[in-house]
C-alpha positions in Angstrom: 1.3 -10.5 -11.6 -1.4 -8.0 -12.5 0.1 -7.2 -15.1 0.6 -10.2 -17.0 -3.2 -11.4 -16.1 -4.6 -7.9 -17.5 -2.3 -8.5 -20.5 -3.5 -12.7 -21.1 -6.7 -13.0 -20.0 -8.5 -10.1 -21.2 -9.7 -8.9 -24.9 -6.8 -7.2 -25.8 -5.1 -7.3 -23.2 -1.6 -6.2 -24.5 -3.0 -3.2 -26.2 -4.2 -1.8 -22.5 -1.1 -2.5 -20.5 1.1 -1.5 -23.7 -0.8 1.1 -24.7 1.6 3.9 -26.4 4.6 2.8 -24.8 6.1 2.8 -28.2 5.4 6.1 -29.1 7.2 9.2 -28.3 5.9 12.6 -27.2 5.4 14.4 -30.2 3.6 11.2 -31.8 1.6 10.7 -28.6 0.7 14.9 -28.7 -0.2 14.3 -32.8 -3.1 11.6 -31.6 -4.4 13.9 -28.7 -4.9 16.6 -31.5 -6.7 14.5 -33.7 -9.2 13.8 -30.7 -9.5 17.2 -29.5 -12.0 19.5 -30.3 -12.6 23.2 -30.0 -14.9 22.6 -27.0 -12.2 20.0 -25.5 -9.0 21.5 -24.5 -5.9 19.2 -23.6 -4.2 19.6 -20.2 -1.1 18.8 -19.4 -0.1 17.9 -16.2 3.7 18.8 -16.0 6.2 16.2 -14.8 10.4 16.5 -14.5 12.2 16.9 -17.7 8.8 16.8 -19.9 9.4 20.0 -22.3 6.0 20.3 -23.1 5.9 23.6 -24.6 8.5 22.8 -27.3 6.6 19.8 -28.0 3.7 22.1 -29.2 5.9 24.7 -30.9 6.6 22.3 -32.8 3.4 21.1 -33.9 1.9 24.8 -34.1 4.4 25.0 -36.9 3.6 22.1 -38.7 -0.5 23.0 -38.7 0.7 26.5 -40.2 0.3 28.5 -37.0 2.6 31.3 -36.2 4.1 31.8 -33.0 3.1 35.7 -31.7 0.0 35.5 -34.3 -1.9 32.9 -35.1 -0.4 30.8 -31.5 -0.6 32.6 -28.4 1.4 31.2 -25.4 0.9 32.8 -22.3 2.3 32.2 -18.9 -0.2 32.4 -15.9 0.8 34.7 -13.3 -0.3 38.2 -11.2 -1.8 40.5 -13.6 -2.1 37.7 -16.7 -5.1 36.9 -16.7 -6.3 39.8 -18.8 -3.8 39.2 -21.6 -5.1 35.0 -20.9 -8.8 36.5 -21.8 -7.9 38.3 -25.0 -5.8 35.8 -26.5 -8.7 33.5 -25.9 -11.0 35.9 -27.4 -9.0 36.5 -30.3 -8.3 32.8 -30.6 -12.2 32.1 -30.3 -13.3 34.1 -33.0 -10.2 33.5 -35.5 -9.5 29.8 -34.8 -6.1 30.4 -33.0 -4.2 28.2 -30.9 -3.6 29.5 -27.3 -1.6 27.9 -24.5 -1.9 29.0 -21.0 0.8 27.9 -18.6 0.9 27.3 -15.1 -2.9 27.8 -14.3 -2.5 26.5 -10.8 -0.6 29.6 -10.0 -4.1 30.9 -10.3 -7.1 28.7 -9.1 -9.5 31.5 -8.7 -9.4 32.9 -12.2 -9.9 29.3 -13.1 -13.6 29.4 -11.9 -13.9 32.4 -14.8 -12.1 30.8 -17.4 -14.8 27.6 -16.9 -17.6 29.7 -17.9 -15.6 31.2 -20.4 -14.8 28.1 -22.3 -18.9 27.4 -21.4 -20.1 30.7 -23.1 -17.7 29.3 -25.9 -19.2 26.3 -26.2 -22.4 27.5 -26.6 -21.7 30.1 -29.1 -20.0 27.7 -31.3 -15.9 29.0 -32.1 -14.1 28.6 -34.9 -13.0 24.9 -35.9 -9.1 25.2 -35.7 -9.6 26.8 -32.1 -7.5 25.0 -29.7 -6.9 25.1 -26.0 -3.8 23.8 -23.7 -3.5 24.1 -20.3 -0.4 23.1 -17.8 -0.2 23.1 -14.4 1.9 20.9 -11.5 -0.7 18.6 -10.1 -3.0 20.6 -7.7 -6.2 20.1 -6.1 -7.3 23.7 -6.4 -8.3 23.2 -10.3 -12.0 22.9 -10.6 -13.5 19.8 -11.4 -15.5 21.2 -14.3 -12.2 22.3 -16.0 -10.3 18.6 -15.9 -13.6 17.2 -17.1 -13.6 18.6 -20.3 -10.0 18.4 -20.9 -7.8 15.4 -22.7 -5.2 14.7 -19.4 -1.4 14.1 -20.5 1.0 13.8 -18.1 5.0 12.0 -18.9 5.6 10.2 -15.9 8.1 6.9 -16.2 6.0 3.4 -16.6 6.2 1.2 -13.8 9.4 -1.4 -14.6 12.3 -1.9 -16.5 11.1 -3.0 -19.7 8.5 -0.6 -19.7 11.3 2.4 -18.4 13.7 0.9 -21.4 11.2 1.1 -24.0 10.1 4.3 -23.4 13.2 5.8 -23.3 14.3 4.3 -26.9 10.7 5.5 -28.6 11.3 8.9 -26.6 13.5 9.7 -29.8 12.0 10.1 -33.1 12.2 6.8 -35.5 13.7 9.1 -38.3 16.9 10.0 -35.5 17.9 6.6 -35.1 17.4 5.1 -38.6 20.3 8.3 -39.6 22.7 7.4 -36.4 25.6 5.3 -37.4 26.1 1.9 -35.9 28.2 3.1 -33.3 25.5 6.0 -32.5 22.6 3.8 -31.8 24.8 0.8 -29.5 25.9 3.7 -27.3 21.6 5.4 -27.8 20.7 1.9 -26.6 23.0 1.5 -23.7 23.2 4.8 -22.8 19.1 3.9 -22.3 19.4 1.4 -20.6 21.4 2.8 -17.8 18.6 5.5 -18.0 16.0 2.9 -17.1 18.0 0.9 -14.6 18.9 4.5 -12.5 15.1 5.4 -13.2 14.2 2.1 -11.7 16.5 1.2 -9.1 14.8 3.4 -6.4 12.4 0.6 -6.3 14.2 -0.8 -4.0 14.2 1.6 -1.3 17.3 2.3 1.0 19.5 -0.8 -0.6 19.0 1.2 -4.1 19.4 4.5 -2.9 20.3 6.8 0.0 18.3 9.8 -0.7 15.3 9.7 -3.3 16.6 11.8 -6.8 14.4 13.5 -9.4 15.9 11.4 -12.2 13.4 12.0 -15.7 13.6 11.9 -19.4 15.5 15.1 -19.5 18.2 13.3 -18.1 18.5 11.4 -20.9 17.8 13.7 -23.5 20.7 16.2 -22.8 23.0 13.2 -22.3 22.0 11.8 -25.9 22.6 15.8 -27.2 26.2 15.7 -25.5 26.5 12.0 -27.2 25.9 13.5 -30.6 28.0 16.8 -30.6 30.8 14.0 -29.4 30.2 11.7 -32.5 29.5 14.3 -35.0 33.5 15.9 -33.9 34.8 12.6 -34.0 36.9 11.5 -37.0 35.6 7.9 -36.7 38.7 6.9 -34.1 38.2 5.7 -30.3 35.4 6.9 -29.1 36.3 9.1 -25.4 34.8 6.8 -23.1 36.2 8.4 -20.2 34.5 11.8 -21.1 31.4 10.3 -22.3 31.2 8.5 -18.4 32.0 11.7 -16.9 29.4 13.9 -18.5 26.8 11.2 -17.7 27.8 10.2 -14.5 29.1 13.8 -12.9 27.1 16.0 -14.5 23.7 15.0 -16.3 22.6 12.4 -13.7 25.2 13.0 -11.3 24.1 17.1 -10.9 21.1 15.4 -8.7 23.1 13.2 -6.9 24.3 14.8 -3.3 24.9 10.9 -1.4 29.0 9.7 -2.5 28.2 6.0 -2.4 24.9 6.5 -5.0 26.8 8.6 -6.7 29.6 5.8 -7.1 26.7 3.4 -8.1 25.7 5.5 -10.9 29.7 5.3 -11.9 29.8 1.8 -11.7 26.9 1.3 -14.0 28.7 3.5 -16.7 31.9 1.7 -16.1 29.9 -1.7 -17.0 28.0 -0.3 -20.1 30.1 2.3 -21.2 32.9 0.4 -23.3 33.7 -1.3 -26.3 31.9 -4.4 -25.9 28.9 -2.2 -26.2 29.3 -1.6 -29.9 28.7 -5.4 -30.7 26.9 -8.1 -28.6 27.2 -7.6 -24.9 25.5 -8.6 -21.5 23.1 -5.4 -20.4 22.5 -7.4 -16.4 25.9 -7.1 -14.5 27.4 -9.6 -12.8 24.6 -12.0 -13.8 26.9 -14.8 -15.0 26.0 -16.8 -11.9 22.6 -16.7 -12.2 21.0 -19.5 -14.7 18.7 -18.2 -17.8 18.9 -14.7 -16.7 20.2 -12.6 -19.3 19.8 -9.7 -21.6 22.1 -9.0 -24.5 22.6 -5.7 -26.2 21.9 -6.0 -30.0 23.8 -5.4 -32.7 23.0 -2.7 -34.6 19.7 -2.4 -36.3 16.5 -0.5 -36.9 14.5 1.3 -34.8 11.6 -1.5 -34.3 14.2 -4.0 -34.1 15.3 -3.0 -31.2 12.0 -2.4 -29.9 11.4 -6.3 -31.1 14.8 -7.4 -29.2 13.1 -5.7 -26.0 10.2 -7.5 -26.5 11.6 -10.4 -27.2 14.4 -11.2 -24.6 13.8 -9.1 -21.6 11.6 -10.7 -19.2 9.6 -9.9 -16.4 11.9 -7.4 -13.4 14.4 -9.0 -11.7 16.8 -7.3 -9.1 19.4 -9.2 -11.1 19.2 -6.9 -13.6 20.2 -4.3 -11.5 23.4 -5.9 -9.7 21.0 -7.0 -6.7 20.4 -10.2 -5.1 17.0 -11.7 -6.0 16.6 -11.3 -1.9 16.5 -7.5 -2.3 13.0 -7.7 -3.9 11.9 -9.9 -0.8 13.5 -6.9 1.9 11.2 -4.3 -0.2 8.1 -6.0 -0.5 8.4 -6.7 3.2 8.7 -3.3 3.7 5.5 -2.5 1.7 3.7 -5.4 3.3 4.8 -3.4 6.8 4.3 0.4 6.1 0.6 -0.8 4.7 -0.3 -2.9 7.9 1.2 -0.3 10.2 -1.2 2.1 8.4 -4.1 -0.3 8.7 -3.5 -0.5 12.6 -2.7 3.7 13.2 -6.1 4.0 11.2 -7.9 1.2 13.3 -10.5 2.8 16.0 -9.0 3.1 19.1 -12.7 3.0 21.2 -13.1 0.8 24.0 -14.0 -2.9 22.6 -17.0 -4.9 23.7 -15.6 -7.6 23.5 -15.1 -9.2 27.3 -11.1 -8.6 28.9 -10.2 -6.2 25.6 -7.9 -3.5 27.5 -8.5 0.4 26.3 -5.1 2.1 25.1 -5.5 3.9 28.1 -4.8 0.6 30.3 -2.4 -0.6 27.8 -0.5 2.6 28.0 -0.7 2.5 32.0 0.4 -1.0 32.0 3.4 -0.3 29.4 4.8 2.6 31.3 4.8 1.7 34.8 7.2 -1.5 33.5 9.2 0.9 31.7 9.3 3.1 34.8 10.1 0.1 37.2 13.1 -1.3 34.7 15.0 2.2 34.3 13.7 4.0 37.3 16.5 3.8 39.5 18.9 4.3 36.7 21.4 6.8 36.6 25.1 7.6 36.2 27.4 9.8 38.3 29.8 11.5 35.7 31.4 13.2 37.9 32.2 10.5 40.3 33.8 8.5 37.5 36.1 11.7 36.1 37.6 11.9 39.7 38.2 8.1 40.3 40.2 8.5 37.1 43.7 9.2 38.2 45.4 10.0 35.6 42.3 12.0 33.7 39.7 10.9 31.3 41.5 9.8 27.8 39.8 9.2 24.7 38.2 6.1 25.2 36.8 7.0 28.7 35.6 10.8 26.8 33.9 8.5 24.4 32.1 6.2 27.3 31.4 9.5 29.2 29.8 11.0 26.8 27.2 8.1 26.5 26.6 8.3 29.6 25.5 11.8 29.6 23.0 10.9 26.9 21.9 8.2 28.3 21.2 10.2 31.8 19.1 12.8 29.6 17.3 10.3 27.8 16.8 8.6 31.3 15.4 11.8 33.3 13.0 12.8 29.8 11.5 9.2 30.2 10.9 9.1 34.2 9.8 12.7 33.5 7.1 12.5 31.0 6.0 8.6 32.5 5.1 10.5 35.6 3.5 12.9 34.1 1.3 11.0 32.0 0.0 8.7 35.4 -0.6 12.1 37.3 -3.2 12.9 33.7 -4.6 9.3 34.5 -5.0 9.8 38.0 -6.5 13.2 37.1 -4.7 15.6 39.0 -3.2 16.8 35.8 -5.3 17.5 32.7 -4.1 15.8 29.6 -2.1 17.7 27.6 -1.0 17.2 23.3 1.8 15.8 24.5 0.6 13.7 27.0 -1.8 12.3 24.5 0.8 11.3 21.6 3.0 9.6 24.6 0.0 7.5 25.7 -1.0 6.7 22.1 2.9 5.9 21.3 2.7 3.3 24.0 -0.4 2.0 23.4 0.7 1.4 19.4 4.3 -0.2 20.8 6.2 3.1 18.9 8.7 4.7 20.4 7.3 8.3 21.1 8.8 11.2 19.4 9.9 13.1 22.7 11.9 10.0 23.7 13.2 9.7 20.1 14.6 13.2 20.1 17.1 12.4 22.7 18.4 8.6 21.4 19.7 7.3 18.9 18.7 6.8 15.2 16.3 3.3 15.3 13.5 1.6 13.4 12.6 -0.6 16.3 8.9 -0.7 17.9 9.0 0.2 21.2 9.5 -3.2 22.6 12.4 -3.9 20.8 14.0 -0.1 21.6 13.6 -1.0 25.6 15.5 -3.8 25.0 18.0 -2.3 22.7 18.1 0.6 25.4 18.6 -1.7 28.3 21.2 -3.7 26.7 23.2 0.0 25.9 22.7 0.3 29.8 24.5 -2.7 30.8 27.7 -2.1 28.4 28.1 1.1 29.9 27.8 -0.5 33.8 30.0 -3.6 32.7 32.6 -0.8 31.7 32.5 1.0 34.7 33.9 -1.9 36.8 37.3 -0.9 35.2 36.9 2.1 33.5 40.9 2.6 32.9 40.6 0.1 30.1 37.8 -0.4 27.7 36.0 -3.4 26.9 37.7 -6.7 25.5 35.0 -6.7 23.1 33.2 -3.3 22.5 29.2 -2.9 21.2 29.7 -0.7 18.4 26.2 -0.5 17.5 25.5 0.3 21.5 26.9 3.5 21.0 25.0 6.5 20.2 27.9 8.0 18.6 30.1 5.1 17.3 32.2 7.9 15.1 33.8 9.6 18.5 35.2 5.6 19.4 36.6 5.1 15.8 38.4 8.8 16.3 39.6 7.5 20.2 41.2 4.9 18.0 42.8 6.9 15.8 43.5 9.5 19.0 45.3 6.9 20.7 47.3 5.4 18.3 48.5 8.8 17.2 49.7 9.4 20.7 51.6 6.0 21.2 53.4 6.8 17.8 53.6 10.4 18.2 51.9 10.6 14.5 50.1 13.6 13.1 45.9 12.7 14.0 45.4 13.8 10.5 47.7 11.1 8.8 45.5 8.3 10.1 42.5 6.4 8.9 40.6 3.8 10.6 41.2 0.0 8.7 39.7 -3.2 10.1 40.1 -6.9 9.6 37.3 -9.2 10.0 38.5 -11.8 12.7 37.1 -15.5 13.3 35.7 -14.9 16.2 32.0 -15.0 16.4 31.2 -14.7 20.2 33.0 -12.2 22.3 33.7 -15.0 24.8 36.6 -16.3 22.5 38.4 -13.1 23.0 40.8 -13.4 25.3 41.9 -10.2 25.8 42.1 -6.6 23.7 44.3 -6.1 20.6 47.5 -4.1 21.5 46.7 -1.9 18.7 42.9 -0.6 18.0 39.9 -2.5 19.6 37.6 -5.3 18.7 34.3 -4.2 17.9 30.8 -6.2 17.2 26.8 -5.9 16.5 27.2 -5.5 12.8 25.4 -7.2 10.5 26.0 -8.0 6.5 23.2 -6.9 4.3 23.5 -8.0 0.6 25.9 -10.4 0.8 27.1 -13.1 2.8 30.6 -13.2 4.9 32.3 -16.6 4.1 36.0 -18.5 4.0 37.4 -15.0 5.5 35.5 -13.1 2.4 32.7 -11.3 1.1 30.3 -14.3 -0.9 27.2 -14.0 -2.7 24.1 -13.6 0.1 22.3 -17.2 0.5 18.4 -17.5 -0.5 16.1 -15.8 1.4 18.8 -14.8 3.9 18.2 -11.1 4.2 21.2 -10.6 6.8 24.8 -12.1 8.0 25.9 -12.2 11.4 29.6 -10.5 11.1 32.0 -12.1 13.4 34.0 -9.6 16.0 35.5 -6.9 13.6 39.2 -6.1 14.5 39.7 -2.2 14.2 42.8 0.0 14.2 44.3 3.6 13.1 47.3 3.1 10.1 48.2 5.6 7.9 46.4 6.1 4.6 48.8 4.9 2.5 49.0 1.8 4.1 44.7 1.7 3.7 45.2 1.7 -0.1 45.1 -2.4 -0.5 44.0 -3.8 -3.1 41.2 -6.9 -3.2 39.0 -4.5 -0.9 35.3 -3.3 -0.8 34.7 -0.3 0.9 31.7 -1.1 3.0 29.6 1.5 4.1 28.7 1.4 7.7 25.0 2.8 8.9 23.5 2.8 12.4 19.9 1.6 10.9 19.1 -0.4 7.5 17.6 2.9 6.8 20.6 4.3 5.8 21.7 7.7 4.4 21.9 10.0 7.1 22.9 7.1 9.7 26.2 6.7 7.7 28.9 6.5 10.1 31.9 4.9 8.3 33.6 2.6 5.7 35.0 -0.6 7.0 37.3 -2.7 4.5 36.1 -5.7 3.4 38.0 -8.4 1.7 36.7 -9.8 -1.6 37.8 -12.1 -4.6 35.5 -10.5 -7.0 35.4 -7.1 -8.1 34.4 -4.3 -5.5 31.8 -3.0 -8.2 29.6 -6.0 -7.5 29.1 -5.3 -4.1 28.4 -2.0 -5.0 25.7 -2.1 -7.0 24.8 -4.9 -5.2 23.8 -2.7 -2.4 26.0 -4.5 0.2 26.1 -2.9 3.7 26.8 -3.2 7.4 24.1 -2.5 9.4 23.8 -1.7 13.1 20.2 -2.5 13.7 18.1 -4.7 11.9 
């Protein structure tokens, strides 16, 4: 919305947000050295997969300066700065170009090579003397330095058609008006996935797992591999297959640790990557539901044509451009609208008000712990009376129950533990310690403290949510022990700390009843229509039923996987039937592979991969981000 009121309302506004979006490096580098000046070095600010140095070899060469000679290029480190001062010198005097690399490996010299380029300044240097600098960003490089300097830096535009215009002017005009038409569809697409990967992180946890360092070097070695693949071809059928390998496996894939981004990143290949490509094709997948939003690949053309098509027919970023359900843009901008209010409050002051009745976060925190104390304070489970009532031995199930209820009693004795401590600091027979202090502030800001945290379960919830989450783990446990030779009818999946070790007693079970190898068996489930777990009558013979899960991009539907409803961010799941086969009989076809996670945080709280039916193909759910959820 900024963005498009900067761009219409003021003077020019499309030149500012524009600015040299359509330019590429080397061009952009060519207008910086027409503005420099020997008293007005340009810094560079070094960003992943910018190759700034070849950038300027480049240019040395075409202004006639030789590298070794006439172009110095020096790389900061212990010992260089003497070498750094006699280039410069030499440079100063002779009108050289000189590039120093990597100057924050050395702030203090820095402070030198300011009054250097001052004594310079005043003495007057030769007109073709130049200075570059790069560093990483740093806060150790002195002002005086940065305020003399032009600033470059390459990092990705905010935005898809921003990110897709930039990577098609990235490569010179010259390189694409010599491509052949087949060259320049695949340049184009091939670019397009570069922008949609660049941008789908966007959207936090339902884009990625794990944050990847994706740039424009990506893309340039993929284009290089894209050329030495055309230029052996003999005009036949071009190797798809090896084109979406070396993409997806190796250029961007090499960052990619998580299997289900990594699958993402495959399925956008698989969607761009073929022969449609090479005429007219749709660039948003999966978007034939949606009404008027579309963006089709041109045909071949020239360089600013395409940059025209851009303009033209993409319009403003839509998560349907990126397989997602316009509600995924509603989930992250909550998120932002959360993390900066929970900032706002952490950085609130936490005196005591004026105001009449305002509590202190000392009475809040008193008040908060002694009802946590007096709802779990007489809580605790005897392990070892339940193993002996057992007559014929614990068995997978009751290992899986008994080892909650050893976490639980840990987690249990830690709270009791530091609540009493913290009322003997307010009573002041104990002086207030650092960790007393973060507990009472925890409490006092509804957070769940970190020392409590340590010894649960993965969860996003505020503290108020967490005791009930917590109390409600409590009960299943105490409902279970009424007859612990048989688990629940229904069991709370996402009441478990570790739901993995009841999917194994499954598979345990199931392998003893058949006599079966353990390692022969995967876990497959059915989605039942029971909503409530007071339709259940009683337990499956094979496997259990499970529930607590929750659908989150997409909607559950007519006993199948539908497209999510507006502004419905989640999808109550109805009771989840799981059981142990053998993984040939897993492989069925018409099913998504839904990953599982404990929190809608994802990535590390993966626990498993339930099968979901579906009528349209799994790919859309995959990039669609669609997951089961344990907490929301």
């Amino acid at each position: 919305a900024l963005t498009n009121f900067i761009r219409n309302t003021l003077p020019d506004g499309r030149s500012y947000i524009e600015c040299d979006s359509t330019l590429n490096s080397l061009e952009i580098l060519d207008s910086c050295l027409a503005d420099s000046t020997p008293t007005t070095p340009i810094y560079f600010f070094l960003s992943p997969g910018a190759n700034v140095v070849a950038d300027l070899d480049k240019k040395a060469a075409e202004n006639g300066f030789q590298k070794g000679v006439s172009y110095h290029n020096v790389s900061m480190g212990q010992g260089q700065d003497v070498i750094a001062m006699s280039c410069l010198e030499t440079a100063h005097r002779n009108g050289h170009w000189v590039i120093l690399n990597n100057v924050h490996l050395m702030p203090k010299w820095l402070v030198e090579l300011e009054k250097k380029l001052d004594e310079y300044a005043a003495e007057g240097s030769h007109e073709k003397f130049r200075v570059f600098l790069t560093s990483d960003p740093s806060n150790t490089i002195p002002i005086g330095i940065l305020n003399r300097c032009i600033k470059l830096t390459n990092e990705p535009p905010a935005g898809l058609k921003a990110n897709l215009k930039r990577a098609w002017c990235f490569f010179p005009k010259d390189y694409i008006e010599e491509a052949d038409s087949k060259t320049k569809s695949i340049l184009f697409g091939l670019c397009h996935f570069h922008s949609v990967i660049m941008e789908r992180k966007q959207f936090g946890p339902m884009g990625y797992n794990m944050k990847y360092p994706f740039s424009i070097g990506d893309l340039r070695d993929s284009a290089t591999c894209l050329q030495n693949y055309m230029d052996n071809s003999t005009g036949g059928k071009i190797p798809w297959q090896d084109l979406k390998y070396i993409f997806g496996e190796i250029m961007y894939g090499g960052h990619i640790v998580n299997d289900f981004d990594r699958l993402v990143a495959n399925e956008y290949l698989n969607f761009y990557m073929k022969d449609e490509l090479l005429d007219e094709t749709e660039m948003y997948p999966f978007a034939e539901d949606e009404k008027g939003v579309s963006f089709m690949s041109p045909t071949p053309t020239s360089f600013d044509k395409y940059i025209d098509h851009i303009d033209k027919n993409m319009a403003g970023d839509t998560p349907i451009a990126f397989g997602l359900h316009p509600n995924a843009e509603i989930d992250f901008r909550t998120q932002q609208s959360n993390s900066l209010f929970k900032t706002l409050i952490a950085l609130a002051p936490q005196e005591v008000s004026s105001e009449e009745g305002a509590a202190t976060p000392e009475q809040v925190a008193k008040a908060t712990a002694s009802e946590i104390l007096d709802k779990f304070g007489d809580k605790h489970f005897d392990v070892e009376e339940l193993v002996r009532s057992l007559e014929e031995g614990p068995g997978p199930y009751q290992n899986v129950f008994i080892q909650e209820m050893e976490v639980m009693n840990v987690l249990l004795s830690e709270i009791k533990r530091s609540i009493k401590e913290l009322e003997l600091g307010f009573l002041g027979e104990l002086t207030m310690s650092e960790s007393m202090e973060a507990l009472m502030i925890a409490l006092y800001m509804d957070q769940v403290p970190d020392a409590w945290a340590k010894k649960a379960w993965p969860s996003m919830l505020p503290l108020s949510g967490w005791i009930k989450n917590f109390s409600d783990r409590l009960f299943q446990i105490e409902e279970w022990l009424l007859n612990p030779e048989e688990i629940p009818k229904v069991t709370w999946i996402s009441g478990l700390v570790n739901p993995t070790s009841f999917l194994t007693a499954i598979c345990q079970v199931t392998a003893q009843k058949n006599q079966w190898e353990l390692d022969r068996l995967v876990t497959f489930t059915r989605v039942t229509k029971f909503m409530s777990p007071d339709e259940v009558d009683a337990k499956p013979r094979d496997g259990a039923y499970i529930t607590g899960l929750k659908l989150e991009g997409a909607s559950w539907e007519d006993g199948s996987l539908q497209k999510s409803k507006p502004k419905e961010m989640y999808c109550e799941m109805p009771i989840i039937h799981v059981k142990a086969v053998t993984k040939e009989k897993a492989n069925v076809g018409g099913m998504y592979g839904c990953p599982v996670y404990m929190t809608g945080a994802r990535g590390k709280d993966y626990y498993w991969t339930a099968q979901l039916k579906t009528a349209s193909p799994p790919a859309r759910w995959t990039l669609a981000g669609v997951a089961l959820l344990g907490e929301t």
